[in-house]
C-alpha positions as CSV (number, residue, x, y, z in Angstrom):
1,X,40.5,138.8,160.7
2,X,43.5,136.7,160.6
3,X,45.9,136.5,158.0
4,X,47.0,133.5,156.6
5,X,50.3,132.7,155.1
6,X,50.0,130.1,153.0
7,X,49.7,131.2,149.6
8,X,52.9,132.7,150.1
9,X,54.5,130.0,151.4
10,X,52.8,127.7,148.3
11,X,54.3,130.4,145.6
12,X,57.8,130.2,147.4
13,X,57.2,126.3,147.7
14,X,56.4,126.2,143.9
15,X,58.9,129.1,143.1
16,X,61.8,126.7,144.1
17,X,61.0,123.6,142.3
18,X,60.3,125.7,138.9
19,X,64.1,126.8,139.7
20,X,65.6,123.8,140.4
21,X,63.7,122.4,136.9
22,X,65.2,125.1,134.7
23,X,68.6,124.3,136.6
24,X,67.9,120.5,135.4
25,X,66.8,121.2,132.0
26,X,71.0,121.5,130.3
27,X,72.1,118.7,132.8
28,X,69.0,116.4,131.4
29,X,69.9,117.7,128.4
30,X,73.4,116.7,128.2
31,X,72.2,113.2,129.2
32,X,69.6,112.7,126.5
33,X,72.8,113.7,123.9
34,X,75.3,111.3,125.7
35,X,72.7,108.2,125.6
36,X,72.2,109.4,122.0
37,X,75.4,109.7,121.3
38,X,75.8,113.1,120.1
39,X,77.8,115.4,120.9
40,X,76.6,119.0,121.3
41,X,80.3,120.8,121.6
42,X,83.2,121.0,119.8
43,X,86.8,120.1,120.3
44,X,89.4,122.6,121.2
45,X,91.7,123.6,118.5
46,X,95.5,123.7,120.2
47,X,98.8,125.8,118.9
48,X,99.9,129.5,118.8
49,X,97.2,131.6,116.7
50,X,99.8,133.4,114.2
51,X,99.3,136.4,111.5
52,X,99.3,134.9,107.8
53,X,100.3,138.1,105.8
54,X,99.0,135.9,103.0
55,X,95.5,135.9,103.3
56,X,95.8,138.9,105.9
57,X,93.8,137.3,108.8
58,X,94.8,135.5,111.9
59,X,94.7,131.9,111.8
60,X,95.4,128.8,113.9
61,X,98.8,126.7,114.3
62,X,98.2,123.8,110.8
63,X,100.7,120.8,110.1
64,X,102.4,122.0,107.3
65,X,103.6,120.0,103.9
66,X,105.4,117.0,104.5
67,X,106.5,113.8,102.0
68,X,107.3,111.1,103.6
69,X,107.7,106.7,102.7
70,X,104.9,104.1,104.0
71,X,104.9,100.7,104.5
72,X,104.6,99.8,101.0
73,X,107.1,102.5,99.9
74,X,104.8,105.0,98.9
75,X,105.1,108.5,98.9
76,X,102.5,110.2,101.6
77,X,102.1,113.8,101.5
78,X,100.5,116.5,103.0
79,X,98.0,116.6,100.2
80,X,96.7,112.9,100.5
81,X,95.7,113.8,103.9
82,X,92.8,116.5,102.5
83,X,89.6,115.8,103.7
84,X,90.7,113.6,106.2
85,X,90.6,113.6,110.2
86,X,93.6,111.6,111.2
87,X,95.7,110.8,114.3
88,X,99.8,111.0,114.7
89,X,102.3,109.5,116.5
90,X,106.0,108.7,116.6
91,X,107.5,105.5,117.7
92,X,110.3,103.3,116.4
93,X,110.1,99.2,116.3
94,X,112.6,98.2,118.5
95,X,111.7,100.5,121.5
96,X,111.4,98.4,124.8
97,X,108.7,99.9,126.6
98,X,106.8,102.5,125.5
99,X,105.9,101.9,121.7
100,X,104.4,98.4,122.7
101,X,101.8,99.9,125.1
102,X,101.2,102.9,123.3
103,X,100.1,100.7,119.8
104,X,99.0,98.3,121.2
105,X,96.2,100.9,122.6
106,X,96.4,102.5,119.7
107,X,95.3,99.5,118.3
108,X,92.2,99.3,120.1
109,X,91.3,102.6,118.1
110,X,92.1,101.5,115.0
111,X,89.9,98.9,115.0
112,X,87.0,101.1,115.6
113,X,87.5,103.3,112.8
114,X,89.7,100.9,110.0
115,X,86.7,100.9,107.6
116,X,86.2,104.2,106.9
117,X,87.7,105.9,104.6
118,X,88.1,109.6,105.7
119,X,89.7,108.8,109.6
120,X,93.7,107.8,108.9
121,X,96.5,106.9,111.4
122,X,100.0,108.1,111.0
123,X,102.7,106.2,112.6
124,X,106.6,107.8,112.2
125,X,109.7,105.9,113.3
126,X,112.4,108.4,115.1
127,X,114.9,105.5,114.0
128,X,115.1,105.6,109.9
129,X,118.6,104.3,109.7
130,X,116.9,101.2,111.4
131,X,113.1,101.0,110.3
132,X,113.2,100.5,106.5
133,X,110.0,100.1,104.5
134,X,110.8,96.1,105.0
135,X,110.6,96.4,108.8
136,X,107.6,98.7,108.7
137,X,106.0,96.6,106.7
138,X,106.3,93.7,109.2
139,X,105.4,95.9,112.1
140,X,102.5,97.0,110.6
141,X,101.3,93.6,109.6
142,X,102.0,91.9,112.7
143,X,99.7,95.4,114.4
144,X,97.3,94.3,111.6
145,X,97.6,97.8,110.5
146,X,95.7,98.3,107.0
147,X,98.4,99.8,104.2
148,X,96.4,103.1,103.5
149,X,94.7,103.2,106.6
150,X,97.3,102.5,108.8
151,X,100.4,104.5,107.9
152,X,103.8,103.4,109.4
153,X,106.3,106.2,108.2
154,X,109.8,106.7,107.3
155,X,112.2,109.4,105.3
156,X,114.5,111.7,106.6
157,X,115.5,111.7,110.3
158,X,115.6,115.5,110.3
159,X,112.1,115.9,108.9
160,X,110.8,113.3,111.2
161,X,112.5,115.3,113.8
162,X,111.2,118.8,112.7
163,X,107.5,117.1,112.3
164,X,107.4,115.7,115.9
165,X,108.4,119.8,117.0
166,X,107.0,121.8,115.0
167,X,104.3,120.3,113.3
168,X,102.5,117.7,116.2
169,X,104.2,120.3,119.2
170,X,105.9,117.2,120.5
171,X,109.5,116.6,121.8
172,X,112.1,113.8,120.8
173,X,115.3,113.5,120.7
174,X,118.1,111.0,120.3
175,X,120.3,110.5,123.4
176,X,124.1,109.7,123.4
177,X,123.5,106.8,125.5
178,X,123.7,103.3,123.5
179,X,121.9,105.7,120.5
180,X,118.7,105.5,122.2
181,X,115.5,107.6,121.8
182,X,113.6,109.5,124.0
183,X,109.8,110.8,122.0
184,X,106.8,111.6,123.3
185,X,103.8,108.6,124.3
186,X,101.3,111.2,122.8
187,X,99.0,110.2,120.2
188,X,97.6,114.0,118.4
189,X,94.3,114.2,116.6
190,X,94.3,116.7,113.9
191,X,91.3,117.5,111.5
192,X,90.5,118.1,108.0
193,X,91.7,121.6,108.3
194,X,95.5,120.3,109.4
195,X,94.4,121.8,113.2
196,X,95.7,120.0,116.3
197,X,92.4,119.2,118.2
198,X,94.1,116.8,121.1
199,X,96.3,115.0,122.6
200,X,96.5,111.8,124.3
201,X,98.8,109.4,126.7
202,X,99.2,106.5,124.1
203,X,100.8,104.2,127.4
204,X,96.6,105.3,128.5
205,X,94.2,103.3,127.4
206,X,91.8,105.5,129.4
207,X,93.2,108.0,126.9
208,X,92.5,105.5,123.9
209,X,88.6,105.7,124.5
210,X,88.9,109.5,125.1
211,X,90.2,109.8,121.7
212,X,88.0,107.2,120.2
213,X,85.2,109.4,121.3
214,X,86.5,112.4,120.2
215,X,86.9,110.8,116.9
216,X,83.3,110.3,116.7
217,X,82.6,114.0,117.9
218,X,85.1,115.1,114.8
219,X,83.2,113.3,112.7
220,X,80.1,114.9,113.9
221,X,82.0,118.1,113.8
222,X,82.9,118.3,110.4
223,X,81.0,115.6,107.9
224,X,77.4,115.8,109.9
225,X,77.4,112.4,110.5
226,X,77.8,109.9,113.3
């Protein structure tokens, strides 16, 4: 009698398209959760992991205290920031090119997020001898930045300095040349735990919806909530 073949061949025929279906399944998965708009992983948390003799554990780079002067001429610490996811970025009002672009896009995220209460934007001028509370205050009004939602921040140039650096892990410097100021176009998300968890090309406004997004995925991340 002749053998046939074909059940083999059906099983191998059948065999493949079960394999290529559990291939699908986390790609078809990852699409249900974008058109939801959920997001099913978490942000990366940047900086040099250090050893805190404190609490004896290792533990990730955090901004540390800071007191600086808002728009209104209050005092904004570390400690009103508790709880709160919020971006950072340094800039001074009569930059010619960069600051423009990079608020105005900045701007654009704002927007999305200026009525609720737990996402904040911090704004520092590298020029204080120039940027008094007065001139922040028109800056920030002309952005249609919110006072207490919209931070534009001033105090001492070497704390400003020593934040940009060491806190947000950005560069600026002032240049001998007509005192001008060369800082970073990088806007840095942080999170309720004083963690950096990104960075973004303010001048971008690709960049702008990237952190917009991520935003939303922080929020997800740490209050359960869209």
């Amino acid at each position: 009698m002749k053998e046939t073949s074909g059940a083999p061949s059906k099983m191998k025929k059948y065999g493949f398209f079960i394999a290529i279906g559990i291939l699908a399944i986390p790609t078809l998965w990852l699409l249900i959760l974008k058109q939801g708009e959920i997001v099913s992983t978490s942000l990366p948390i940047y900086g040099e992991r250090y050893y805190d003799t404190k609490i004896g554990d290792t533990v990730f780079h955090t901004i540390s205290d800071f007191s600086f002067i808002d728009q209104e001429g209050d005092t904004l610490t570390k400690a009103d920031m508790e709880g709160k996811i919020f971006t950072a970025n340094f800039f001074f009002t009569n930059c010619p090119d960069i600051c423009p672009s990079m608020m105005h896009n900045l701007q654009f995220v704002y927007n999305k997020y200026k009525d609720s209460p737990d996402i904040k934007f911090l704004s520092m001028t590298v020029d204080p001898k120039n940027d008094s509370v007065h001139v922040l205050a028109k800056y920030g009004h002309d952005l249609g930045a919110m006072p207490k939602r919209w931070y534009m921040l001033t105090g001492e140039k070497g704390n400003l300095y020593a934040a940009a650096e060491f806190d947000y892990l950005l560069a600026t410097v002032e240049t001998p040349i007509e005192k001008a100021f060369i800082h970073s176009d990088m806007v840095v998300l942080v999170d309720t735990k004083f963690r950096i968890r990104g960075f973004y090309k303010g001048t971008d406004f690709n960049q702008m919806r990237v952190l917009s997004d991520d935003i939303k995925a922080l929020v997800v991340e740490t209050y359960g909530r869209k």
